[in-house]
N, C-alpha and C positions, 0 to 999 in steps of 0.2 A: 495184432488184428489187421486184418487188410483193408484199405482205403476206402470208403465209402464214397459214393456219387451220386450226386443230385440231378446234372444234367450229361446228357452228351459231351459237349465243351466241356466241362469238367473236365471228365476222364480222358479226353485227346490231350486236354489241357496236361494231365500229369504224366504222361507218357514220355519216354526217354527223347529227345531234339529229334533223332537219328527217326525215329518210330512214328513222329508225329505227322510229317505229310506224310508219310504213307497210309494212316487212318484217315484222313483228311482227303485222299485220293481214290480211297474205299465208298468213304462217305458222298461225294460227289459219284462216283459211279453209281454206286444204289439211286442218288437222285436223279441222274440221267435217265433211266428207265421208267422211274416213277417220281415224278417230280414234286408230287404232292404226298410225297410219303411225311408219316409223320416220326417222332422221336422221343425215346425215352429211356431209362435205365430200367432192366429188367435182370432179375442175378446178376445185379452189379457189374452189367456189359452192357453195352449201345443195344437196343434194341429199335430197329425202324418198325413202324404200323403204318395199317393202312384199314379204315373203317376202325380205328380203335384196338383192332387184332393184332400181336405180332406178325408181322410177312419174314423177318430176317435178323439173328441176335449176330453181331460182332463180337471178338473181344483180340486183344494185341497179349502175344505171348515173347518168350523171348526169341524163337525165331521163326516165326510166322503169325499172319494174320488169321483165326478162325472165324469162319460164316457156318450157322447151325439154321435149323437144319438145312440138307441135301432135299431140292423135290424130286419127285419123280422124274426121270430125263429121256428124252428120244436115245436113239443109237448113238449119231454121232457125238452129242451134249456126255453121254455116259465117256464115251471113248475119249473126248478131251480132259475129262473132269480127273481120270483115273490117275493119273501121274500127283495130282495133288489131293489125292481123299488121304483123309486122315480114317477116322470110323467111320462105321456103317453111312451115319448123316452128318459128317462134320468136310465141308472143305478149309485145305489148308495152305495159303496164301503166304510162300514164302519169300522173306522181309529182302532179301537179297535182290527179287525180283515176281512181284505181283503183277499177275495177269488180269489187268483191270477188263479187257476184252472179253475173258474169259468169263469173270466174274459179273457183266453184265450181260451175259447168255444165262447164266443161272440164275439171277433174280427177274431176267425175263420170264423165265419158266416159270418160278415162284408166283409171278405176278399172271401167268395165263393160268395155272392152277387154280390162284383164287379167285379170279373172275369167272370160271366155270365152275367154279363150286367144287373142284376135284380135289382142293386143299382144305 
């Protein structure tokens, strides 16, 4: 059976050395954007909120990091994103080299989504 988790730290916590800042570099990116996001385990992956909602679930695989889901994206946000989608709404954030930049274009979006209610 697979590892259960009670907090965030937790699960960075049990994560291979190699894997760990790079969750940890994930996790500071989300709060850049939003700094008051909050955190929790939701399917047994990180999950950030924001008003209690999910905005963004994590989880560290063996070679890349995934962010679920994908919002809706302008042009150019689609046309960067495409090199790392995994599914339809999954990006996939690979361990060799995470596009933290990147990654805070898209939970911008996330985060104007759900302040217009279009989320």
């Amino acid at each position: 059976m697979a590892a259960r988790f009670a907090t965030v730290d937790e699960y960075i916590d049990a994560l291979p050395d190699d894997v760990r800042p790079l969750m940890e570099g994930v996790r500071r990116s989300i709060r850049t954007v939003v700094p008051d996001i909050g955190e929790k385990i939701s399917y047994q992956m990180p999950t950030f909120t924001l008003d209690g909602k999910p905005l963004v679930h994590v989880a560290a695989w063996k070679k890349h990091i995934g962010l679920y889901p994908l919002p809706a994206m302008d042009h150019d946000l689609t046309r960067d994103v495409a090199p790392y989608r995994g599914t339809k709404d999954a990006l996939r954030l690979p361990l060799d080299d995470v596009p933290y930049a990147l990654l805070e274009r898209v939970v911008a979006a996330m985060l104007t989504q759900r302040l217009d209610g279009t989320a």
